[in-house]
C-alpha positions in Angstrom: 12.1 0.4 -2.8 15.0 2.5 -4.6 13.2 1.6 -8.2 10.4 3.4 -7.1 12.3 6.5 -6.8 11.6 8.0 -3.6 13.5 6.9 0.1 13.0 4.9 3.1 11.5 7.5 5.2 9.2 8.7 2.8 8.4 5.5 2.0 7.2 5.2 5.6 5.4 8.3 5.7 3.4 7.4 2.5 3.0 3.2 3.1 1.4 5.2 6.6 -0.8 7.7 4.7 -1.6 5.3 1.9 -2.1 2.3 4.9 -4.3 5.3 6.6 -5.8 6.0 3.9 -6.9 2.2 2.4 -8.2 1.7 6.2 -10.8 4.0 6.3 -11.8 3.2 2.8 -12.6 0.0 4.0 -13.7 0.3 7.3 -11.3 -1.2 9.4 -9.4 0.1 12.4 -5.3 -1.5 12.3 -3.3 1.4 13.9 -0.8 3.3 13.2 2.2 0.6 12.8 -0.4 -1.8 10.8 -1.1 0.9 8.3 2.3 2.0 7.7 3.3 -1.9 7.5 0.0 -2.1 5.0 0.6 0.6 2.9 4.5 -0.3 2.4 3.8 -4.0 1.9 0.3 -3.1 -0.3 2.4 -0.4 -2.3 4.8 -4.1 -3.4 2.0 -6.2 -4.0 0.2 -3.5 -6.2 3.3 -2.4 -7.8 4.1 -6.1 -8.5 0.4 -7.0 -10.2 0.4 -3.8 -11.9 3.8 -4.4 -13.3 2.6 -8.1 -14.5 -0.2 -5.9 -16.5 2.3 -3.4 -18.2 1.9 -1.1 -15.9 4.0 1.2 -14.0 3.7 4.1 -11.5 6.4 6.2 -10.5 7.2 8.6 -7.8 5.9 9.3 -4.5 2.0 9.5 -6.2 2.7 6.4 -7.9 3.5 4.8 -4.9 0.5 6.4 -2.6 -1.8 4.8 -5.4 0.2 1.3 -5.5 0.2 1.2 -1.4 -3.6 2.8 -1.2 -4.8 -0.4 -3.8 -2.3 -3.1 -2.3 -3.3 -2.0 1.6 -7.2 -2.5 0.3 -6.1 -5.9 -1.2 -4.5 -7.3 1.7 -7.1 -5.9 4.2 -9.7 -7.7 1.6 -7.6 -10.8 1.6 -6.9 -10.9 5.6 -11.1 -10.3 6.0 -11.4 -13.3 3.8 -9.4 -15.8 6.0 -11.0 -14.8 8.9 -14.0 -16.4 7.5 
């Protein structure tokens, strides 16, 4: 998380909002701990497929959008092995 230029706390306050965030967006309820473990996790995944595109977002925005689009992914994904 030190490439992305911003700390481990505040990468836990924004994988939480961004997690938060990606959960109402798509209608889910996780909690508190599952957002902030889906927004953190979803902010690697996104920054990861993004970067294999040329792409790269920096700072604590950057990583709100990452974690807000990887947190929708992997809520998408987990609804999809549910099935």
């Amino acid at each position: 998380m030190e490439n992305t230029g911003i700390g481990w706390i505040a990468a836990i306050i924004i994988g939480g909002i961004a997690g938060w965030l990606a959960e109402r967006f798509m209608k889910s309820e996780m909690g508190v701990l599952m957002n902030i473990v889906l927004g953190i996790v979803g902010a690697f995944v996104a920054n990861l497929i993004l970067s294999l595109l040329g792409v790269s977002l920096g700072g604590w925005l950057g990583y709100l959008i990452a974690g807000f689009i990887g947190a929708c992914i992997l809520i998408a994904v987990a609804r999809a092995i549910r099935r």
